[in-house]
C-alpha positions, 0 to 999 in steps of 0.5 A, spaced: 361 608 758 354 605 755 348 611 754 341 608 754 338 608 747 333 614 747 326 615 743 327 616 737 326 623 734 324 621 728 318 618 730 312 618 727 314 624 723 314 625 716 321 626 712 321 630 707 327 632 701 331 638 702 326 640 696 320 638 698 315 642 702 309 640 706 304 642 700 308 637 696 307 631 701 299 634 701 298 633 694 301 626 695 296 624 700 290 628 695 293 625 688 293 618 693 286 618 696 283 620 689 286 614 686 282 609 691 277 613 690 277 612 682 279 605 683 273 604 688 268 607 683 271 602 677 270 596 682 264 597 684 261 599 677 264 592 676 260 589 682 254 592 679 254 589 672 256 582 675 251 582 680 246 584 675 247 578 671 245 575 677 239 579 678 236 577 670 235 570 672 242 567 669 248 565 672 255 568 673 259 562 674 262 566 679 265 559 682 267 552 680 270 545 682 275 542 678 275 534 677 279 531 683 282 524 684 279 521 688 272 526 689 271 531 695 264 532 693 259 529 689 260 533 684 267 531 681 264 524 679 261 527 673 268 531 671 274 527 666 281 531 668 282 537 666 274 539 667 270 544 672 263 545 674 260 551 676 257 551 683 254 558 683 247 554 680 247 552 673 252 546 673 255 548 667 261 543 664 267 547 662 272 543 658 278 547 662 280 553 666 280 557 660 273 556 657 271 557 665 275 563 666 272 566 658 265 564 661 267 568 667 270 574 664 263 575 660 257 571 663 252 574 657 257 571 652 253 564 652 247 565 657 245 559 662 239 561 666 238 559 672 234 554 675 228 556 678 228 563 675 225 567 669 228 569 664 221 571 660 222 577 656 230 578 657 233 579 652 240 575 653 245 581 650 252 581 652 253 585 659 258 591 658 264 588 662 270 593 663 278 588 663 273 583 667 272 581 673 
């Protein structure tokens, strides 16, 4: 005798352990959401501090491209192996990922104005950078 599969009871439900309760399941969700929250808060600090590089005339070397064989874009002609070259304005020569990723991390370390922008009366100190974007 075959019986048609019927809805599943469990459904949509939430299990819980013979020794947990609801409240426990709550105070997850809670903990769980203020940990996005705090997460958020740090990431978007972050974006704040990168963005603001940006805004005092220096360039965050935010993107790069790296030398190719043969050349994508124009710009690969004047790189040897291994080099990248910033393309968020400032076409700064990295040696390798390394040196881009160091300048990455804290662009302030060693400032590169940005072409066509004022710098007058910034001092070029370090941005305060958390673990680094």
């Amino acid at each position: 005798m075959l019986i048609a599969p019927g809805p599943d009871p469990y459904e949509g439900a939430n299990l819980l352990y013979a020794d947990e309760s609801s409240a426990d399941e709550l105070e997850a969700v809670l903990t769980q959401r203020l940990d996005v929250d705090l997460e958020m808060a740090q990431m978007n600090a972050e974006a704040d501090a990168w963005h603001a590089v940006r805004d005092r005339g220096f360039c965050n070397h935010g993107s790069a491209i790296g030398y190719g064989h043969p050349a994508v874009h124009e710009v690969q002609r004047l790189l040897k192996p291994g080099q990248l070259i910033c393309t968020a304005g400032c076409d700064t020569v990295f040696a390798d990922e390394e040196d881009w990723y160091a300048q990455l991390d804290d662009p302030m370390l060693n400032p590169v104005p940005l072409p066509g922008r004022s710098t007058a009366g910034e001092r070029p100190a370090r941005a305060a950078y958390g673990s680094g974007i």
